[in-house]
C-alpha positions in Angstrom: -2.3 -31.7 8.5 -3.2 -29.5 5.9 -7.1 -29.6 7.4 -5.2 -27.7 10.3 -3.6 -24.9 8.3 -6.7 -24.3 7.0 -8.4 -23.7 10.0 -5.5 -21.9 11.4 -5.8 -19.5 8.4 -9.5 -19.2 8.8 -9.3 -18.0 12.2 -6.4 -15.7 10.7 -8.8 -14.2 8.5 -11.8 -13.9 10.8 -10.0 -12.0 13.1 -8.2 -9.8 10.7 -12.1 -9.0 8.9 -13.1 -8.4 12.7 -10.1 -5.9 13.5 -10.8 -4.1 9.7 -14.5 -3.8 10.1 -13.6 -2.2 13.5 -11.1 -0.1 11.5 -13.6 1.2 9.0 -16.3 2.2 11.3 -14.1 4.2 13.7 -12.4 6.2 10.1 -13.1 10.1 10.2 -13.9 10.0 6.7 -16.9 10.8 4.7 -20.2 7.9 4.7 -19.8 7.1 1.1 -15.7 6.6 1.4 -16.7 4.2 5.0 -19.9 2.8 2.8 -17.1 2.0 -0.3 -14.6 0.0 2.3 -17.3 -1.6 4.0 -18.6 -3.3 0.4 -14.8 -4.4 0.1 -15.2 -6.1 3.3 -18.2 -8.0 2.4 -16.5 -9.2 -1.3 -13.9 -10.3 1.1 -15.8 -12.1 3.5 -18.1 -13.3 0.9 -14.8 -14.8 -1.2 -13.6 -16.4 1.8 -16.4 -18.9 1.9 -15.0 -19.8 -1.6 -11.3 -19.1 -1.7 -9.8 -18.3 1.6 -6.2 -17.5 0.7 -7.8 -15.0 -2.2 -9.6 -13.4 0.7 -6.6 -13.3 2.7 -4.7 -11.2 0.1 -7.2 -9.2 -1.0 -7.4 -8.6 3.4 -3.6 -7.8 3.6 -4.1 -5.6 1.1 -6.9 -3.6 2.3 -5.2 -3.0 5.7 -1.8 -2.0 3.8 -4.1 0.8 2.4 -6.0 1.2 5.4 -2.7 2.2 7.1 -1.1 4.2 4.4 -4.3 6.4 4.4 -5.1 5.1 0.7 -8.9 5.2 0.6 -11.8 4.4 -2.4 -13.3 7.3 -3.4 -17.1 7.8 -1.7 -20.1 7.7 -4.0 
């Protein structure tokens, strides 16, 4: 049982990295603000290979800012 929540919640995640990588490239915003966002999406992806319900709030959270327009600054 628990096997199946945790694949349920993978494919949770993988589509929610999908729909914010998909987010960040179509941003009007400068290269290094997109280049800043997409790093946080790799951490994320690369944490969920380790700790999938870390990734999957540090996800929520990046798509709460994402839609309240709160952005990293750009190098």
């Amino acid at each position: 049982m628990e096997r199946d929540s945790q694949l349920e919640l993978y494919g949770v995640v993988a589509d929610q990295l999908k729909e914010a990588h998909t987010r960040v490239r179509e941003l009007q915003v400068p290269e290094g603000v997109r280049m800043a966002l997409s790093r946080k999406l790799l951490v994320i992806t690369g944490a969920a290979k380790h700790d999938l319900a870390d990734a999957a709030t540090r996800l929520d959270r990046l798509m709460k800012d994402l839609d309240e327009g709160r952005f990293p600054e750009g190098d």
